[in-house]
N, C-alpha and C positions, 0 to 999 in steps of 0.2 A: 233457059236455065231458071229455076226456082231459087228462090232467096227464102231459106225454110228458117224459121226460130225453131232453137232448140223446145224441145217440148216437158219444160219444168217453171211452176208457177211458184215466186218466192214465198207469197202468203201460205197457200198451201203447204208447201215446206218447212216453213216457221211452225204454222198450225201443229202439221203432224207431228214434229219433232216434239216440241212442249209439251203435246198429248203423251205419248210415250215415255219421255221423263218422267214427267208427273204421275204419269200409272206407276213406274218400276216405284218410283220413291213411296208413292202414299196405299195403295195396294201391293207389297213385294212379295207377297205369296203366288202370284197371280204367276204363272209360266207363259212365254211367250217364243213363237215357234215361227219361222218366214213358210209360208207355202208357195210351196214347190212346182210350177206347173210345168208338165209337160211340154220337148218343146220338138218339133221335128224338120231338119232342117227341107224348105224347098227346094235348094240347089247345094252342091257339093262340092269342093276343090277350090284352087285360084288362089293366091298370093298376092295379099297388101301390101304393097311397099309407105314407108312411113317413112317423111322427112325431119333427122334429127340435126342441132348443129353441134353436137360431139357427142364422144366418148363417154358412156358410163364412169362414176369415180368407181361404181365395184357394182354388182348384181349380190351382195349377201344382205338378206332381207331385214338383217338386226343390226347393220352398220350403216348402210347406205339412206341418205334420205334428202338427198338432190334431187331438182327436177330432170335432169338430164337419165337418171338410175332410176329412179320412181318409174319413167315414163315406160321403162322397159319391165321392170321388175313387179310393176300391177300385173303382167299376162302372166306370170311365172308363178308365182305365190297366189297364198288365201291367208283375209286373217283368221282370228274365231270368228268377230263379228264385225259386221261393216257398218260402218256410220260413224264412223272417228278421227283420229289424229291419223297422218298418214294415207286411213284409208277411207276417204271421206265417202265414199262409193255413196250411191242415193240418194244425194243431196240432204247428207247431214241425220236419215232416218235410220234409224239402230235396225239392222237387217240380221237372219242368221250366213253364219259364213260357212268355217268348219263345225260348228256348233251349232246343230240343229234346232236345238232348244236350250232353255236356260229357267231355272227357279233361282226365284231371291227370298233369303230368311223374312219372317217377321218384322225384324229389329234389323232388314239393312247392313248384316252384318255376311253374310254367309250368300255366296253366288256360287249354284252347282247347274255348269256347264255339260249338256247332253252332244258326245262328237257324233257327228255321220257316221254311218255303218258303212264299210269297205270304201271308205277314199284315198287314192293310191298317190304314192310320192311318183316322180317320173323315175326312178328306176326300179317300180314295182315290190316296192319295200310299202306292207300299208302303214298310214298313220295311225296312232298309237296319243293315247293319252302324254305318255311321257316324253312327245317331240313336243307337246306343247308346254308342260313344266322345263321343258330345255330350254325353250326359248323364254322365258318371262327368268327363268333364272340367268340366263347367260346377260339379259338386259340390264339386270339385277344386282350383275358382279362391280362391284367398285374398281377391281381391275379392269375390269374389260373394255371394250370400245366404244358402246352402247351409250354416249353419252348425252344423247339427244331424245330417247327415248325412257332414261334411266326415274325422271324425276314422278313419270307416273304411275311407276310402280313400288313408290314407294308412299306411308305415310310415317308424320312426323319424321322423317329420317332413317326409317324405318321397314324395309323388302315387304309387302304384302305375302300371308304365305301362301304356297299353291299346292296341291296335292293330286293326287293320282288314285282313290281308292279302285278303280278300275281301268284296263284300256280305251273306255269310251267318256271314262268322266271325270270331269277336270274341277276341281273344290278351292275356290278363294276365299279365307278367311279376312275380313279386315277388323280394322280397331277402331272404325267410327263409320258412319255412314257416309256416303261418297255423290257428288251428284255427277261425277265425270268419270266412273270406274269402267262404265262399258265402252266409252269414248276412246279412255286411255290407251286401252290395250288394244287396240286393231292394230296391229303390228304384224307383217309378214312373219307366219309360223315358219319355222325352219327345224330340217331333219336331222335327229341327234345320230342317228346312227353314221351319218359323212360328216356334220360339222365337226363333232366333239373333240378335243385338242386343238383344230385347228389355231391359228391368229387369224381374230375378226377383219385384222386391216391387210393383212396382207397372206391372208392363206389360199390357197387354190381354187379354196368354194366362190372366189370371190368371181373370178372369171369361168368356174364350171357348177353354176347352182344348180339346184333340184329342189322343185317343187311340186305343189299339186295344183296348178292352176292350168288353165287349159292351153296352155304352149308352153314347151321345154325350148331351153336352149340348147341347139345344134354345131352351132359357129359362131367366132367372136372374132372380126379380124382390125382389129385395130387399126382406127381411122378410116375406114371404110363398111364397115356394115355389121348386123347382127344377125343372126338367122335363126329365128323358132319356126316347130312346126307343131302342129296340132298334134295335142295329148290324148289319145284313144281311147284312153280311159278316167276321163276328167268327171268328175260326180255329178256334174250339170249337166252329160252330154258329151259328146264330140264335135268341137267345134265345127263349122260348117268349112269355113276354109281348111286349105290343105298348111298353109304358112304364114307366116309376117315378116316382113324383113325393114329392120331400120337403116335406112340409108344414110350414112354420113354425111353433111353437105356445110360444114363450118358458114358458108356466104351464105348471107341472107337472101340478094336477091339471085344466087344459083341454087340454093333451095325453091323459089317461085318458076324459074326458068325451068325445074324439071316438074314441076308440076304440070306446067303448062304444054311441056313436052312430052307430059306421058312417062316420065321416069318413074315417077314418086306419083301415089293414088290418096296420099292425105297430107295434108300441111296445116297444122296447128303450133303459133295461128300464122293466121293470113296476114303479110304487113301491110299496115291502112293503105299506103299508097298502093298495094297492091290489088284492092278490094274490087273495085269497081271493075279493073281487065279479067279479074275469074267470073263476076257475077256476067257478065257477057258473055260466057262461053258455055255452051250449052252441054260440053262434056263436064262439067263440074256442079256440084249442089253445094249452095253455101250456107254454114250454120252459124246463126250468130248470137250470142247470148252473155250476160253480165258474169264474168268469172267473179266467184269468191276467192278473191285474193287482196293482197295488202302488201303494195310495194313502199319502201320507207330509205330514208338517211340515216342509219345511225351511228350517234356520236360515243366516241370512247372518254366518260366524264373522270377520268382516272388523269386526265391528261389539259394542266393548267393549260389558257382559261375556262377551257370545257366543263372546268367543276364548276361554275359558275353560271346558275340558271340563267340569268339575264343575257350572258352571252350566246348562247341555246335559242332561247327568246329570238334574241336580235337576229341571228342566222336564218330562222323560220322566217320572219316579216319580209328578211328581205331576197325572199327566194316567189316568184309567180311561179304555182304550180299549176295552175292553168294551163298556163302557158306551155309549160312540160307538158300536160297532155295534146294540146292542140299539135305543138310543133314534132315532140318525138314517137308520139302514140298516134300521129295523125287524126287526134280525134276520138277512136277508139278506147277509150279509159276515165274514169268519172272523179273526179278530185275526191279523195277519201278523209272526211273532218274524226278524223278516231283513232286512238292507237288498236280499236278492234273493228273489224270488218264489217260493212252491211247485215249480213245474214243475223248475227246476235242481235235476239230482242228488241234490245234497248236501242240499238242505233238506230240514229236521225241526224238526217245531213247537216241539217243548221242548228242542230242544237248547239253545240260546240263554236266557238267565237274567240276571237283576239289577234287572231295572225293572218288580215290580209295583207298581202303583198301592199307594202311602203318603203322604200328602200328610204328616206329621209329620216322614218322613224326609227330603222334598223340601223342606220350611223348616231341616231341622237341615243338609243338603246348603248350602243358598244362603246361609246364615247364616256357614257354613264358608269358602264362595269369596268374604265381602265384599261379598255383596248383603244389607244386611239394613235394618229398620225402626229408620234412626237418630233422627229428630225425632219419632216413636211417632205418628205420622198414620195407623198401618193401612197403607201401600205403602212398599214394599221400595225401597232408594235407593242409588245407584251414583255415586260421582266427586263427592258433592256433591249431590247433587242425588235428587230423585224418580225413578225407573229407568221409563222408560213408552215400551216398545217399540214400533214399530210391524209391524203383524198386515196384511199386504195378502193377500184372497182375490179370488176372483171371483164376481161378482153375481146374487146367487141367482136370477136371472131368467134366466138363459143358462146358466150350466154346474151345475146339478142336484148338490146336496148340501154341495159347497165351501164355501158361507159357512155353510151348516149347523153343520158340522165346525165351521169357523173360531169361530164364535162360542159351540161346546160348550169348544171346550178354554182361550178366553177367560175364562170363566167357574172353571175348574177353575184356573186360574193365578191367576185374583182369590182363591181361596181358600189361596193362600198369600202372599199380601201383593203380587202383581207385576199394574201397574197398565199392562191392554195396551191402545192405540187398535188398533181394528179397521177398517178401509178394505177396501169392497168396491168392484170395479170393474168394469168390463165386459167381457167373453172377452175379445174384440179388441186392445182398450185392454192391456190383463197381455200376452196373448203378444207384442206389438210393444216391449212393455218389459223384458221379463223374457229372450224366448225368442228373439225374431227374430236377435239380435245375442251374441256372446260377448265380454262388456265385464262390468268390475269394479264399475261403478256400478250398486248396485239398487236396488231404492225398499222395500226392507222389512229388518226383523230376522227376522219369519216370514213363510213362504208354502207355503201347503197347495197341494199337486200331485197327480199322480198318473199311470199309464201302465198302459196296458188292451191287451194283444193286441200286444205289439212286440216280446217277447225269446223269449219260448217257453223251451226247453230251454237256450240257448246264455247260460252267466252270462257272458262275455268282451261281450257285447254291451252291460254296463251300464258302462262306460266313460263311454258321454256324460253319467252323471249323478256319478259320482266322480273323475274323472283331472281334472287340467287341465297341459295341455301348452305349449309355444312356438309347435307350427304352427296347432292349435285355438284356444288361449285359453282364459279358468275356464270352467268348466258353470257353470249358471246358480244354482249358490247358492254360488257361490263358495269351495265346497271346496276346499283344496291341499296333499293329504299326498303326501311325495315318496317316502314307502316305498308309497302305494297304486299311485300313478301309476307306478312301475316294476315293481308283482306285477301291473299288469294288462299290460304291454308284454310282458313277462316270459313269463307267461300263455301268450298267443297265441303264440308260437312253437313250444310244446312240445308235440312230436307225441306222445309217449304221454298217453293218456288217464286214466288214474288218475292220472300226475303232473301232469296239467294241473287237474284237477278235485282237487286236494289242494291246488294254490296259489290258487285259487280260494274255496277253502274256508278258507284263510288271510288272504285278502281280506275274507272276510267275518267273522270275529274281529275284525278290526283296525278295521274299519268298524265293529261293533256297540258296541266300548270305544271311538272317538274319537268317533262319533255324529252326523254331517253332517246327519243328518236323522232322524224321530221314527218310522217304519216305524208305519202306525196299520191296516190291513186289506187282504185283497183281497175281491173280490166276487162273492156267488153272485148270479146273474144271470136274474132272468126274463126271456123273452121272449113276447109273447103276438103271434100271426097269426091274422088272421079264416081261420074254417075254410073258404071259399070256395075259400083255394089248397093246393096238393096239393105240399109240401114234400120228399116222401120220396126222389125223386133230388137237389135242391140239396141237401139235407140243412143241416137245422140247426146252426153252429155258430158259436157266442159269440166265437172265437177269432180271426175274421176282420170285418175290418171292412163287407163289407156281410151279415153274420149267417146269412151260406150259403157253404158251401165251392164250390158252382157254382151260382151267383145266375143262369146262364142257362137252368137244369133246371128253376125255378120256375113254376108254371103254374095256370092255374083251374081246378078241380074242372069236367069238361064237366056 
């Protein structure tokens, strides 16, 4: 059995990325177009089975933006362009999607988007300029659902406008120059002609979407499985397989067991203790590679003592996240010193400093802010009273590791006197509470999160988890610094690249002293494919949500 690395160098991805920014920005005349190569499949037919541990929250391409939805709804959809939020596809480098080409004005103001000629929806309706004005406008609606996707299409508070002078060409007007506009919008396109009336949250499309990406969905059977099959007439091609089918398998280690038994032909990832029994078995190819991702605590500072940086502070000292990756990542996952990820420029593991793990200094901290052990009961007591926060994660039956965490750092807070309820709950159940909506009411003091494959190179993208604005509303942990919220506005306007990527860089000091959230790891990431399929044109990568940069190249060893 081969122990393959995935085949993506971060340097050279930083590189390109920056090169391309810096072209659109300081050259915007210049058109830039992805070429196309030919691609012919060796072998034909055969079905992937892919191990998932639940339920999609929905497959509509402008509401959903779970990993558990993402995972399925990368095969189904296309954005315009790939290399963004969402759809990080490429490792972070601005690709064309449905959007062949693309010219930027002079003055940075003006993006006119060129669509594909004949790219078909899956029920043979073509697309159309104005399925794409649907979707940036349905994002767009202050009513609508889109509220996680809402803040990049806008500026100052403001809808960016979008236009239609033809079926193939799609015209962005903005009101200042942008260094995250082509990033922003990688959003799964979706068809007006089925959506339009629908409800985002709970309309039909949610479980019977239509897309143009190279597998339609067929069957949806809740709690056990999803059924696409290859789109015949997908712009790329015809995929080489005949199917994919995601397997439901809520357990962790009976998601590995049917790997191992031939049920299931991919499992992303691999759990560390599980690593070593697949790299042994010579039916399987193991890929392993540093996901860009950012798992974190975040606290709700709306909710005494929590307003209270020092307490924030103290919580951080006295949590080993090392430790967390040794014991529950087995290893696999790299302590992340940043509220932003590797991949952005500017990150450096030690640049960043003040919060090793001291639990002595973390009680002499909360002793200091007025959290301390007044009745001598052993837990630490705020206003009067016992301080006993509540800890909401999700249910270690569906999203894989989270209450893991949740219940390590539980522990590590019991040892300094802070007495937490922990509430686990069901995927579902958390994003329809936490994430669906941009409202001030939440159901926790903590809630461990995290984001895998959405920002790539561009830091101006993490706005949705730090800014909170008038036309958006709070991110979902209720963050509201008003010097952050304006170095990230600020930010995005500024066409030179070094000064843009210094205020960014400022952003992120400011962030790591007030502390909105606990920054605990990102993830090295195995993937293990039964060696039946012959990977080497999709090519492996972690970075995109269905684990191939062209999941239509994929094929069976004849």
């Amino acid at each position: 059995m081969r122990q393959m690395p995935v085949r993506v160098s971060r340097l050279w991805v930083v590189l390109l990325s920056v090169t391309l920014v810096c072209t659109a920005l300081i050259a915007p005349s210049v058109a830039w177009a992805q070429t196309d190569e030919a691609f012919t499949c060796p072998n034909t037919g055969g079905t992937l089975v892919i191990a998932t541990p639940g339920d999609p929250v929905s497959l509509n391409g402008v509401y959903a933006n779970d990993g558990l939805s993402v995972a399925v709804l990368s095969y189904i959809y296309n954005p315009l362009v790939l290399g963004g939020r969402t759809w990080v596809g490429l490792n972070g480098e601005v690709h064309g999607g449905l959007a062949e080409s693309w010219d930027i004005s002079e003055d940075g103001l003006t993006y006119t988007f060129n669509l594909r000629e004949g790219v078909m929806w899956h029920d043979g309706e073509p697309l159309t300029a104005d399925d794409v004005i649907f979707t940036f406008q349905t994002i767009q609606d202050p009513e609508g659902e889109s509220v996680q996707f809402r803040g990049g299409f806008l500026q100052n508070g403001e809808p960016i406008p979008f236009e239609a002078p033809d079926d193939h060409t799609v015209v962005a007007t903005l009101s200042q120059p942008s260094a995250t506009f082509l990033t922003d919008i990688t959003v799964p396109i979706v068809p007006r002609h089925v959506l339009e009336g629908q409800d985002l949250r709970e309309g039909p499309f949610n479980r019977e979407p239509v897309g143009t990406g190279p597998f339609k969905l067929v069957e949806w059977r809740t709690g056990e499985s999803l059924t696409l099959e290859a789109f015949d007439d997908y712009f790329w091609g015809r995929p080489c397989l005949d199917r994919v089918i995601f397997r439901i398998i809520p357990d962790e280690q009976a998601r590995v067991n049917a790997l191992l038994t031939g049920e299931v032909d991919l499992l992303s990832p691999v759990p560390g203790a599980s690593v070593e029994r697949v790299q042994q078995d010579d039916n399987f190819n193991l890929y392993t590679a540093e996901e860009d991702s950012l798992f974190f605590i975040a606290f709700n500072p709306l909710n005494p003592p929590l307003d209270n940086v020092l307490v924030r502070q103290a919580l951080f000292v006295a949590l080993d996240r090392q430790a967390i990756v040794d014991t529950v990542l087995q290893g696999f996952g790299i302590v992340n010193n940043s509220h932003f990820s590797a991949p952005v420029p500017f990150y450096e593991q030690d640049k960043l400093g003040g919060y090793d793990y001291d639990p002595e200094r973390a009680a002499a901290m909360l002793d200091e802010a007025g959290v301390t052990d007044a009745d001598g009961d052993g837990w630490r007591d705020f206003d009067g009273a016992t301080w006993e926060p509540q800890f909401v994660s999700f249910n270690l039956g569906t999203a894989s590791r989270y209450g893991e965490v949740a219940q390590v750092a539980l522990a590590y807070w019991e040892d300094v006197g802070v007495k937490v309820n922990l509430e686990l709950k069901d995927f579902g159940v958390l994003v329809e509470e936490i994430y669906a909506e941009n409202k001030w009411e939440k159901p926790f003091d903590f809630h461990n999160s995290g984001v895998a494959n959405e920002f790539g190179v561009q830091p101006g993208a993490y706005w949705v988890f730090y800014t909170t604005t008038e036309a958006v509303g709070p991110n979902f942990m209720n963050y509201n610094n008003p010097d952050v919220n304006a170095l990230f506005e600020e930010a995005a306007a500024i066409v030179d690249y070094d000064a843009r990527m210094a205020m960014y860089e400022e952003i992120e000091q400011v962030l790591w002293e007030d502390l909105p959230s606990i920054p605990l790891y990102r993830r090295t990431v195995p993937v293990a494919l039964s060696a039946r399929y012959n990977p080497d044109d999709a090519v492996v990568d972690v970075s995109t949500g269905t684990n191939f940069k062209y999941p239509e190249r994929l094929y069976m060893n004849p």
